[in-house]
N, C-alpha and C positions, 0 to 999 in steps of 0.2 A: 620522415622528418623528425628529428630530435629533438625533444623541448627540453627547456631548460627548467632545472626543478628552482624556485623561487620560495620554497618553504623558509621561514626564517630561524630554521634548527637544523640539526640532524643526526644520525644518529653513527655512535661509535661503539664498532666489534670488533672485538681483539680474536682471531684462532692461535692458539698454541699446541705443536707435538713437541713433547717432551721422549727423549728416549733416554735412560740408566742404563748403562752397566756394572753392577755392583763389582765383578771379577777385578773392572779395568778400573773402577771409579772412577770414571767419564760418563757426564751428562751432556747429552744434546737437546739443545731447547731451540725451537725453531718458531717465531712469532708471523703470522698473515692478515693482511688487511690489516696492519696496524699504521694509525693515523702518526704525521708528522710530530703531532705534540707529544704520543705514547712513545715513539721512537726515541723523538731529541731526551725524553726523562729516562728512559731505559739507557741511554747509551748512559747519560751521566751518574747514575747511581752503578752501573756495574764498574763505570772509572773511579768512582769515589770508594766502592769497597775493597778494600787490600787486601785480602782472601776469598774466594768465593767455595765455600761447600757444597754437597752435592745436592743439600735442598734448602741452599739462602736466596734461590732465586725465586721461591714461595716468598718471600721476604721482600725482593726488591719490586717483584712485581704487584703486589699486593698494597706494595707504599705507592706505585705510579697510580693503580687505579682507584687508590684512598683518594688521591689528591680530585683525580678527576671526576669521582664522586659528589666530593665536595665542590668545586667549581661548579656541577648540574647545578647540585641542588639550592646554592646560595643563587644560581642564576634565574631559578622558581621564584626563589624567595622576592627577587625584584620582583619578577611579574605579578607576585602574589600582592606583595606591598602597594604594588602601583595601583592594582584594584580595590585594594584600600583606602588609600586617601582619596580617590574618585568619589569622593560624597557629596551628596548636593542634596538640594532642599526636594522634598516629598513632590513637588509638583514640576519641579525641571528634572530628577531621575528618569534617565535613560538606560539600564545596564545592557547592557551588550553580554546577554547570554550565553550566546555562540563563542566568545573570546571566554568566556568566563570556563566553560564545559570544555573550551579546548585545553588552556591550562590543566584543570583537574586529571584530565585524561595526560598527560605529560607526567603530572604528580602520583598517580594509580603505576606508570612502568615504572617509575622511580624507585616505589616504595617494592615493586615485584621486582628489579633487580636488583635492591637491597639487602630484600630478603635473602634472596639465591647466595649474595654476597657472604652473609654472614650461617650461612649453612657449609658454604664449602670453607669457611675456613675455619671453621668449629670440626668438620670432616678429616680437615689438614692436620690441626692440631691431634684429633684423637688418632690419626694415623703415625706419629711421630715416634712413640714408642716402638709398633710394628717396624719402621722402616730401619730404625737403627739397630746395631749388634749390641746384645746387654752386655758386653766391655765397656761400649760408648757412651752409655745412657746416661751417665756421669759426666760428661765433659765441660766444660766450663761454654764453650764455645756453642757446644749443640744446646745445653741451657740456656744460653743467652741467644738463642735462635729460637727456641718454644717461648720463650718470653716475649721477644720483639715481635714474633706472630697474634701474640695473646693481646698484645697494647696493639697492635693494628685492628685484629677484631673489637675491640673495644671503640678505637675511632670509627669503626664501619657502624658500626651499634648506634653512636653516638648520632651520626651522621643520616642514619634512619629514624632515629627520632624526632630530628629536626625535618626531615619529610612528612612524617606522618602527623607531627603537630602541622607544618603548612598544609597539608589537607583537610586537616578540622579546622583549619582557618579560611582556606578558600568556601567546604561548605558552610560556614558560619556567611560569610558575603552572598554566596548565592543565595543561604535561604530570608536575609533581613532584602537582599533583590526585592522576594516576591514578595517577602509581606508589604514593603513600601508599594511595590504596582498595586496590589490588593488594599492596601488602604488610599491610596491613591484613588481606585474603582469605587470602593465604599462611599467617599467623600464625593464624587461628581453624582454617586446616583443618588445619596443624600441632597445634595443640592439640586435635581432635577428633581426631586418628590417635591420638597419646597416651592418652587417653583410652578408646579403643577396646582400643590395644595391653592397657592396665592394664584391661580388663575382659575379655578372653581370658587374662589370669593371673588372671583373679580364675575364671575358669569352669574354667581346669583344675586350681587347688586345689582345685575342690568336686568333680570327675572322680576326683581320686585319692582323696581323702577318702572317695568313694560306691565306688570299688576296696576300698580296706582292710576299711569296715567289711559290702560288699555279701553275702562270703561266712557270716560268723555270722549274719548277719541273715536270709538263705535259710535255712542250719541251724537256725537255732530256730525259724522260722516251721515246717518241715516239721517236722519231730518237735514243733513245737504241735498238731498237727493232731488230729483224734478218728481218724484212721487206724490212730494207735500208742495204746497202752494198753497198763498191767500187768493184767495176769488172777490168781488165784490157786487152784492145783492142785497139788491132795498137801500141801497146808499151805504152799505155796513159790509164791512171786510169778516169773512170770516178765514179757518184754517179750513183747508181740503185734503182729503188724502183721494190720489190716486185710484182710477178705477182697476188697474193695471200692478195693484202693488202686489197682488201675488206672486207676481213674475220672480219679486223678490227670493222667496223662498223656494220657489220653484225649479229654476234654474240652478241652483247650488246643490240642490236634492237630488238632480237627474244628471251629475255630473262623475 
């Protein structure tokens, strides 16, 4: 059975074989797996160039996937943003970690195929001399081909910057995350120490309170007892104790 993938991204690879023939100057450049939007931009920049040389397709291609570079990454930047203004007071913070670590992980391939981005075409450019005949190296037209290459790497540059500043900005969020849970945690176990303190003054008010009144309370319980009794002899009441009061002590002893 086939499930359907529900991810709410995904991802875009370009394959190109390029074949030259210097003898014929004909170039074949052959694009695979390339997405509808890389197409419909490919098609209209090779309609809009009025000459195409045998390496301004370094050029035109290089401008489709500047654009879509840039579209990723200002599309981070929402999600980056949106977890930004998510602020809320110390004690309703919630963050959603897992969203947070997924973004960053979207932001970590950004910035790896940015990188890659701006190596091959740092590789492009120093290959430019090689590729052309030192006749040509002059021409106005292949100058303004090393040039238009050179301001594309500089947009890709540009364009990696702005990724890797939003990654110091998502870690910046994640890590004020923890500190508010950790102070968050601080503050309840604070308030249960307190709590605790105020219920060990509340258990030795009832300590002394069961001091003061513990000694009358023994004395009347004992002389309540049937141990003690008045008797009456010769007309005169006197106080009796028990012949039996040992029981008292005794039974408590033997327990």
């Amino acid at each position: 059975m086939e499930q359907q993938d529900t991810r709410p991204y995904s991802w875009e690879q370009v394959v190109s074989f390029v074949s030259y023939d210097a003898h014929g100057n004909t170039l074949f450049v052959l694009y695979l797996d390339s997405p509808d939007s890389v197409r419909t931009a490919l098609k209209k920049r090779l309609i809009a160039a009025k000459t195409i040389l045998s390496l301004e397709w370094h050029v035109i291609f290089l401008g489709v996937l500047r654009d879509r570079y840039d579209e990723s990454v200002w599309s981070l930047r929402d999600c980056v943003r949106n977890a930004e203004l998510a602020r809320e007071s110390a004690q309703e913070f919630r963050p959603e970690f897992m969203h947070l670590h997924e973004i960053a992980r979207h932001l970590l391939h950004s910035n790896e195929t940015l990188d890659v981005t701006v190596d091959t075409i740092k590789r492009i450019l120093a290959s430019y001399p090689r590729l052309l005949p030192p006749e040509r190296r002059d021409d106005l037209a292949l100058l303004n081909l090393h040039d238009r290459t050179s301001a594309l790497e500089k947009d890709v540059q540009g364009i990696k910057r702005r990724s890797e500043s939003l990654t110091q900005r998502l870690q910046n969020k994640i890590d004020l995350a923890y500190n508010l849970v950790a102070q968050r945690d601080n503050q309840i176990m604070v308030q249960m120490g307190e709590r605790a303190r105020q219920d060990n003054n509340n258990m030795k008010l009832i300590a002394v309170v069961g001091l003061v009144y513990l000694p009358g309370t023994f004395v009347s319980s004992l002389f309540g007892m049937n141990f003690f009794s008045f008797v009456e002899e010769n007309g005169q009441q006197r106080w009796q104790v028990s012949e039996k009061f040992w029981l008292y002590s005794v039974c408590p002893s033997t327990k």
